[in-house]
N, C-alpha and C positions, 0 to 999 in steps of 0.2 A: 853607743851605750856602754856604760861602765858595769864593770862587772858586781858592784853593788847591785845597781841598780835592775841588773838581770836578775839577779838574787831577789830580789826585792817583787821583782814583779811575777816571778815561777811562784813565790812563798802567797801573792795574793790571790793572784789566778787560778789557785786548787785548792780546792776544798781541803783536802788530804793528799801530804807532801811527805816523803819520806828521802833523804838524801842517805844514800849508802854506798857501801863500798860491793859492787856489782848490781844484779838485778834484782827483782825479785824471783826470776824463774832459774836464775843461776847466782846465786850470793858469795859474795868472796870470803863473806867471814862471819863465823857464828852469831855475832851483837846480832846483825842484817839479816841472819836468816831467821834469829829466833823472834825481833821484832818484827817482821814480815809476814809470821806464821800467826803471832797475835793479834795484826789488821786484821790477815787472811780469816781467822778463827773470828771476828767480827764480822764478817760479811762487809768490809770496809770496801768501796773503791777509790784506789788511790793513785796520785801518779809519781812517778820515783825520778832521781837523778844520779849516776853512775858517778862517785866521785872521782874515780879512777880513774874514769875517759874524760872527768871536764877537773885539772887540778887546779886553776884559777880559783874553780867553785871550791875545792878542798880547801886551799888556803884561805879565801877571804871568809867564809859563811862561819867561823867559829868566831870574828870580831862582829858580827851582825847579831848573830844571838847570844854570844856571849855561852856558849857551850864549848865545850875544847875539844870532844871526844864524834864520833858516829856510831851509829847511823842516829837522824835527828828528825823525830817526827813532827809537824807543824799539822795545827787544824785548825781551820777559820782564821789561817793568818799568826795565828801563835805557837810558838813553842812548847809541845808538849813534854819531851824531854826525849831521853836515848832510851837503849835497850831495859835498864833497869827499872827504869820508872813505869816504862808501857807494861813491861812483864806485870809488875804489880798492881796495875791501874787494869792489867786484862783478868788479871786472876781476883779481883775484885767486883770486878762486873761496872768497874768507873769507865773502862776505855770503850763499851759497848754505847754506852748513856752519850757520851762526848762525838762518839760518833755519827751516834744517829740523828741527835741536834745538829749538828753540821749538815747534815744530806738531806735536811727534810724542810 
């Protein structure tokens, strides 16, 4: 399997996909932890991928979505965006509404 096509298939098989730089119980870098804490602050469950530990995923996942930067949140298959956009999308009360149509 190509590493697209891993990509491809982690981003359909989860509801709620967050790719970051560590985890979410340990985050290597503020983007991660502060988008993390805005799922978490949604009552999200979600499943994560360490880009650190898989760099194939590092390099390739920024020509698939077409975002350049992490951590990259995906829901129902689509790209939501990075840190910036969740923060604003949670402090609007959009990222609560997005989520809970995904999970229900």
């Amino acid at each position: 399997m190509s590493i697209e096509d891993k990509i491809k298939d982690q981003i359909k098989e989860n509801k709620i996909l967050i790719y970051m730089k560590g985890s979410p119980y340990e985050p290597k870098c503020g983007f991660s932890a502060k988008t993390v804490q805005a799922l978490i602050d949604c009552g999200a469950e979600f499943s994560y991928v360490d880009i650190l530990e898989n760099q194939d995923i590092r390099k390739t996942l920024p020509s698939i979505s077409d975002w350049p930067t992490f951590p990259q949140v995906f829901v129902s298959n689509e790209l939501i965006g990075g840190c910036d956009i969740i923060t604003e999308m949670h402090e609007a009360g959009e990222l609560q509404t997005i989520i809970k149509e995904a999970t229900s």
